[in-house]
Every structure is written in C-alpha cells, then in structure tokens.
BAGU-723737 format. One line per 10 residues: number of its first residue (from 1); their letters; for each residue x, y, z of N, C-alpha, C. Coordinates in steps of 0.1 Angstrom, whole numbers, plus 5000, padded with zeros to 4 digits. Example, Ala and Ser with C-alpha at 12.3 -4.5 7.8 and 13.67 -1.06 7.14 Angstrom:
# residues 2
1> AS> 5132,4943,5078,5123,4955,5078,5132,4967,5078 ~ 5128,4978,5071,5137,4989,5071,5129,5000,5079
//
This chain:
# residues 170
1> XXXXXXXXXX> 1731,9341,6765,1730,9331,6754,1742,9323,6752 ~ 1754,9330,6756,1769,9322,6751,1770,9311,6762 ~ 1767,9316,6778,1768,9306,6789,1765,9293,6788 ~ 1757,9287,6788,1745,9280,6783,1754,9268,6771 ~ 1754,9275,6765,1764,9274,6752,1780,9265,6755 ~ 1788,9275,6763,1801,9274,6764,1803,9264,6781 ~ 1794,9262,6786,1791,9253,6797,1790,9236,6790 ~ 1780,9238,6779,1783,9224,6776,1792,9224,6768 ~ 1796,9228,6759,1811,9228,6749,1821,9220,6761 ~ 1823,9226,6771,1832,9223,6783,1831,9209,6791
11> XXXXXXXXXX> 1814,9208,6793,1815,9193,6796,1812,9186,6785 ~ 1810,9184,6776,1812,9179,6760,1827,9173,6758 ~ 1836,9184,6759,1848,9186,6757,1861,9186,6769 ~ 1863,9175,6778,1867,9180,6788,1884,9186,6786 ~ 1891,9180,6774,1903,9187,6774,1905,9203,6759 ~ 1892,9208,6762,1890,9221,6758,1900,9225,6762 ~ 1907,9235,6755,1919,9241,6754,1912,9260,6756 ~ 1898,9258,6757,1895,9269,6755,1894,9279,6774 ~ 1895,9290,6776,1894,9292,6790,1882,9285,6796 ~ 1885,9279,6809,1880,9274,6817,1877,9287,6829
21> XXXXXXXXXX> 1864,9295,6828,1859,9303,6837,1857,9297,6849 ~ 1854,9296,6862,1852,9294,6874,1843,9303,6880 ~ 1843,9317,6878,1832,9324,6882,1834,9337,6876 ~ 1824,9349,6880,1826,9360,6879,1820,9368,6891 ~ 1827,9375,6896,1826,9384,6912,1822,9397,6907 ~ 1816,9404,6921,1815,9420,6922,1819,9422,6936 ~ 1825,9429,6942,1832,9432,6953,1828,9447,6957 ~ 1818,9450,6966,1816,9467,6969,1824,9470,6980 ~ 1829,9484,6981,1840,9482,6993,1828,9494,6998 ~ 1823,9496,7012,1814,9497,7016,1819,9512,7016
31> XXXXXXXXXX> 1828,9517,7023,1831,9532,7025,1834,9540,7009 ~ 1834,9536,7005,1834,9546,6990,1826,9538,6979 ~ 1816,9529,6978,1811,9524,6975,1812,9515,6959 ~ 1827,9517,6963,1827,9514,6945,1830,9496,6945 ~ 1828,9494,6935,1824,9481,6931,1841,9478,6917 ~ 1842,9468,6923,1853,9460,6917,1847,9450,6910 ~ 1852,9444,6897,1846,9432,6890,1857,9420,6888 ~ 1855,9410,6888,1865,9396,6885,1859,9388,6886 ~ 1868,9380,6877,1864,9367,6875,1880,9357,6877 ~ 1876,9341,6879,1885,9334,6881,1885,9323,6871
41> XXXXXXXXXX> 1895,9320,6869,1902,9313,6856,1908,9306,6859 ~ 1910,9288,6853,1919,9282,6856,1931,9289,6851 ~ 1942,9285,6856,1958,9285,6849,1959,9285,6832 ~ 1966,9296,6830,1971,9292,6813,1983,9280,6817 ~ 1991,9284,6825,2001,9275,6826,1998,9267,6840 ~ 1990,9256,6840,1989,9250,6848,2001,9238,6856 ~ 2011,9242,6860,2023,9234,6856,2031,9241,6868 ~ 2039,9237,6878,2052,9236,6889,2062,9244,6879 ~ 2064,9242,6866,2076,9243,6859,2077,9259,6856 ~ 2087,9263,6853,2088,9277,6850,2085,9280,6835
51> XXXXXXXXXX> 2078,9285,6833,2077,9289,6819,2087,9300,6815 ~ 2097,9296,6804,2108,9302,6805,2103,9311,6784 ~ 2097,9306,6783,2093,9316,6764,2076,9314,6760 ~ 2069,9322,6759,2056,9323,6752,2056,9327,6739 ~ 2046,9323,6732,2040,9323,6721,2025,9329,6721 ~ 2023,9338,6714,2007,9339,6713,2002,9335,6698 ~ 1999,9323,6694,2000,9318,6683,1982,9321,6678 ~ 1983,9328,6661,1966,9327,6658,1966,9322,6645 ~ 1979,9312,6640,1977,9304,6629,1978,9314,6618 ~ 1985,9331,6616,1983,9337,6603,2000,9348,6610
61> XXXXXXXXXX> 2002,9354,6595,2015,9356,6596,2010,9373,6593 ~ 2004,9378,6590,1998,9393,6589,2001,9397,6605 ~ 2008,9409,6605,2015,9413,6618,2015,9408,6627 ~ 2020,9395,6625,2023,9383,6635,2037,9382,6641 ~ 2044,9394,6641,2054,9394,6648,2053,9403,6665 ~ 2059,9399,6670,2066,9406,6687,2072,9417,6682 ~ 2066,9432,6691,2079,9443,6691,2089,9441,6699 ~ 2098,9448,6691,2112,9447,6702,2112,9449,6719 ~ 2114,9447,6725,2109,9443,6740,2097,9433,6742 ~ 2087,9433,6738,2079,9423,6740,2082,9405,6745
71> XXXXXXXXXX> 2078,9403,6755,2085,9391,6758,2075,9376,6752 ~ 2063,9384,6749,2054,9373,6745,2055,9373,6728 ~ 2063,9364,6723,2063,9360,6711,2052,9358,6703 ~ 2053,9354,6687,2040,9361,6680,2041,9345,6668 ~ 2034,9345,6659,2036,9333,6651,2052,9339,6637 ~ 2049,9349,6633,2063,9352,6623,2078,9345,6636 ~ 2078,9346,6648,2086,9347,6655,2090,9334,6660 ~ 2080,9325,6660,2082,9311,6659,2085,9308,6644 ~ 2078,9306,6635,2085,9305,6623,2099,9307,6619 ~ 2103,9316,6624,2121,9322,6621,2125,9314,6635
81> XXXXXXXXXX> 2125,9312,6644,2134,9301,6652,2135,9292,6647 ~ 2126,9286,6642,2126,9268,6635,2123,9260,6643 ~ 2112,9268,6653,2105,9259,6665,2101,9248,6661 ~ 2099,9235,6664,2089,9222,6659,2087,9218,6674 ~ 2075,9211,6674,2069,9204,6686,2068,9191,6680 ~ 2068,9182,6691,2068,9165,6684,2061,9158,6696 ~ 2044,9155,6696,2041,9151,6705,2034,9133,6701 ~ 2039,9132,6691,2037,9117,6687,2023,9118,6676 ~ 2019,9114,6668,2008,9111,6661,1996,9105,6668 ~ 1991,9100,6678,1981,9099,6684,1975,9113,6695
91> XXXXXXXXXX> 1993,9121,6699,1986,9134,6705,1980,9140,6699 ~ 1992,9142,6685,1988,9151,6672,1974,9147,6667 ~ 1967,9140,6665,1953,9139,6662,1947,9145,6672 ~ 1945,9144,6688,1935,9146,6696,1937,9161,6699 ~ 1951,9164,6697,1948,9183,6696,1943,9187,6686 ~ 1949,9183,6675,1937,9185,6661,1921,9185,6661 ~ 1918,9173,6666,1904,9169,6666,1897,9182,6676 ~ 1906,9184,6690,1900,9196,6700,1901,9204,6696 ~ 1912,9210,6688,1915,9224,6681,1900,9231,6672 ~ 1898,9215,6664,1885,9218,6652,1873,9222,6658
101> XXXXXXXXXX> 1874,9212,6673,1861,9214,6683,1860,9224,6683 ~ 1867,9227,6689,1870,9244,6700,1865,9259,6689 ~ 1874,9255,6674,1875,9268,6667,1857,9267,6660 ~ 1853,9252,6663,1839,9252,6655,1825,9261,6661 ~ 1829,9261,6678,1819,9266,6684,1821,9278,6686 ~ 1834,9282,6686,1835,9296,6688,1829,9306,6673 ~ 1830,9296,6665,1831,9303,6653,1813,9307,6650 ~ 1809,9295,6655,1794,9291,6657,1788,9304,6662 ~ 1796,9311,6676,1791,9324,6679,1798,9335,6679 ~ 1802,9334,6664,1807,9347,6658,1819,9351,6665
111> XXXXXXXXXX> 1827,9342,6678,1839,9348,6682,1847,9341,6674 ~ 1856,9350,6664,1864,9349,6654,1877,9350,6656 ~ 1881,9360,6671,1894,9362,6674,1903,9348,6683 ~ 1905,9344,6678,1915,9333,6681,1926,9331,6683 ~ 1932,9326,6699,1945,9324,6693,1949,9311,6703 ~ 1963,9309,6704,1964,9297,6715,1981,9297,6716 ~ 1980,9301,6733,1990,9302,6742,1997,9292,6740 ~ 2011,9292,6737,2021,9282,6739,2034,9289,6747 ~ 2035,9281,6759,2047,9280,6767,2058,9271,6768 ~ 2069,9272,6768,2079,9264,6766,2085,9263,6782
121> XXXXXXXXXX> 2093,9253,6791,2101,9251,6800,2114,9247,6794 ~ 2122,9253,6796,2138,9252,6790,2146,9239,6794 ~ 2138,9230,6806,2143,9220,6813,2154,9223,6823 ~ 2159,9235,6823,2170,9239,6832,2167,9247,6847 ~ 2155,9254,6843,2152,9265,6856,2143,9255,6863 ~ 2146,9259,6876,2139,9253,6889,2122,9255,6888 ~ 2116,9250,6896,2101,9247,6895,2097,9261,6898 ~ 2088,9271,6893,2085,9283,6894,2076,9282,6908 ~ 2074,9293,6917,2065,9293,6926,2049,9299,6926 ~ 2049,9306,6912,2034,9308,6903,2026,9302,6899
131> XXXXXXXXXX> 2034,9289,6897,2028,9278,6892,2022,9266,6900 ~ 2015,9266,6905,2011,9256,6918,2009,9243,6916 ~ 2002,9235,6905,1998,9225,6897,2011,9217,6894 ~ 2012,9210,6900,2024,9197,6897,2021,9191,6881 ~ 2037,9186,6874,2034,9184,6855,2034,9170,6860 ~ 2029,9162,6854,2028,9150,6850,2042,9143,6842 ~ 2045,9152,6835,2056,9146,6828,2066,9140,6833 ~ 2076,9131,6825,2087,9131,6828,2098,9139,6832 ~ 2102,9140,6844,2109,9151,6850,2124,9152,6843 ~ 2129,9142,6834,2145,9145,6833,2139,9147,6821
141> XXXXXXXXXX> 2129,9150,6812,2127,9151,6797,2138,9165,6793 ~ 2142,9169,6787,2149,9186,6784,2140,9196,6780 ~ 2134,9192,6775,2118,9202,6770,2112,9200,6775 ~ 2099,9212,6779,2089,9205,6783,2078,9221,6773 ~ 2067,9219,6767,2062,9228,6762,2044,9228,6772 ~ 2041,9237,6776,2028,9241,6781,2017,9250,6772 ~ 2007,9249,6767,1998,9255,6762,1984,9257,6773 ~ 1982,9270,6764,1969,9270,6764,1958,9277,6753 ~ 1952,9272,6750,1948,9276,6733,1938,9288,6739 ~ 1933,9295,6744,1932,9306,6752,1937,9306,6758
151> XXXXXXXXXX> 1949,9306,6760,1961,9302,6774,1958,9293,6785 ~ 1957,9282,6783,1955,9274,6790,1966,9258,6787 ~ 1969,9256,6801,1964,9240,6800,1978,9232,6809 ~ 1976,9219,6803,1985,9210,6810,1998,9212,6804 ~ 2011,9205,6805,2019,9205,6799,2027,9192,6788 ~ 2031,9193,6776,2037,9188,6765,2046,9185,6770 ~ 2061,9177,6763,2068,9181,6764,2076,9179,6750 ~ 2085,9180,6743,2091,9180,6733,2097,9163,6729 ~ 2103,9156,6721,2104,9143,6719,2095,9132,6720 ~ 2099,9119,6725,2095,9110,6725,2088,9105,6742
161> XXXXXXXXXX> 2087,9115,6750,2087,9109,6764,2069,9114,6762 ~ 2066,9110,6780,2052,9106,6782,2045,9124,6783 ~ 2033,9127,6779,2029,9138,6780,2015,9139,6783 ~ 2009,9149,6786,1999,9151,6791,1994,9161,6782 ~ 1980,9166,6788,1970,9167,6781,1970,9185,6779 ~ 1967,9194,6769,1968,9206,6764,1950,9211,6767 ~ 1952,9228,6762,1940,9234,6765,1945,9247,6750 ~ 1931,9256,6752,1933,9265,6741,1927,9276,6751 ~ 1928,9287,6742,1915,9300,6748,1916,9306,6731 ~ 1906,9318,6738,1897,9326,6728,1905,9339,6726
//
C-alpha cells in the first residue's frame, strides 16, 4: 500500500529529500541456500566532496545529543556549536515548502520517525573517493553543506555563492 504511495510522492516531488529507493534484491547462494536481501539507494551524500561532520537532525532537543565517541552529531550538538546555514531566502522557501511536502505524506502513513541528514565539507579536504557524483557548486566557496533529509541529496553550500538542490529521508 506505501509503494504506490511513495512512487508518486517522488514523481510529484522531484527534489524529495526523502530516500530515493532504486530497488529491492534477494540473492540465493546456491550451495548453502541461504538468501541475502538488499536494496539500492541513491547517495545520502551525493557529492565528489568529502564530508568532513554529520548531523542527524529530527527538529526536537529530548535526547538529542551524540555520545561521546559518536561521530554522527545529534540536534542539542548543533545548537551548542552555533551552527547557521545561509542558503538565501528563495532556497529557504523551497526547502521549507519540500520539507512540509515530505513530513505531510509521511505523516499521512503514520511514519512519524523523522529526521534529515546534514553533512558539512570543511572546503579544505580533497574530493573524497566514496563519493562519485560531481557538486555543482562553486568550487573555491569555504563551506560547502550536503543533506539528506533521510540522508540524502545534493549539495548546499554556506554564504552567498551558487547552490544546488537538497533531499531528506525517513
């Protein structure tokens, strides 16, 4: 019933932030017969650039912090940096507008758990080799920030320079 559902949300919505599925596999390996399952996913960080800090952000501050060692940051943890993002007032509306999209349909079928991937590129480290998808951005920018609102998407970047388009997940 969700497929159906979340197939047109996606072509409805083409810069959904939400995961972008590609398929779901079973693999039998014939001599011991057991069966493997996967699925394929575009990129959370679809981007050349190294993602050098994550965020797993779900908009609420109730045990919203990272344990000590954890490298994936939490929303209490961006709040105490004094992170801000500045993607101009015309981005800032169309993530908003996608954000309401995204959180309306999920909510629609009862998936409640939410959150949305944010990656940052420090502007200093070399192009990662994980990352295969060339950024759009301006390359001398100093920031560059990557999301994916279920970990997904294109890449941001910080200031006044030219930027590209974001994603979410579930």
């Amino acid at each position: 019933d969700i497929l159906p559902k979340y197939y047109r949300h996606l072509k409805d919505n083409p810069h959904s932030f939400l995961t972008h599925f590609y398929g779901m596999y079973r693999v039998k390996i014939p001599e011991t017969s057991q069966k493997i399952y996967f699925c394929i996913m575009k990129s959370v960080f679809c981007t050349k650039l190294e993602i050098n800090k994550i965020w797993d952000l779900k908009g609420s501050t109730q045990g919203r912090r990272a344990k000590p060692g954890e490298t994936v940051k939490k929303d209490l943890d961006i709040l105490e940096e004094g992170k801000k993002i500045y993607v101009g007032e015309n981005k800032k509306l169309a993530i908003m507008t996608q954000l309401t999209s995204d959180t309306s349909f999920l909510s629609g079928l009862g998936i409640m758990d939410y959150s949305m991937l944010l990656g940052e590129h420090d502007g200093q480290s070399e192009p990662s080799l994980r990352n295969l998808k060339t950024s759009e951005t301006d390359e001398s920018a100093s920031t560059k920030v990557t999301s994916n609102a279920q970990h997904q998407r294109q890449s941001y970047q910080f200031g006044d320079k030219r930027h590209t388009s974001l994603t979410e997940s579930s």
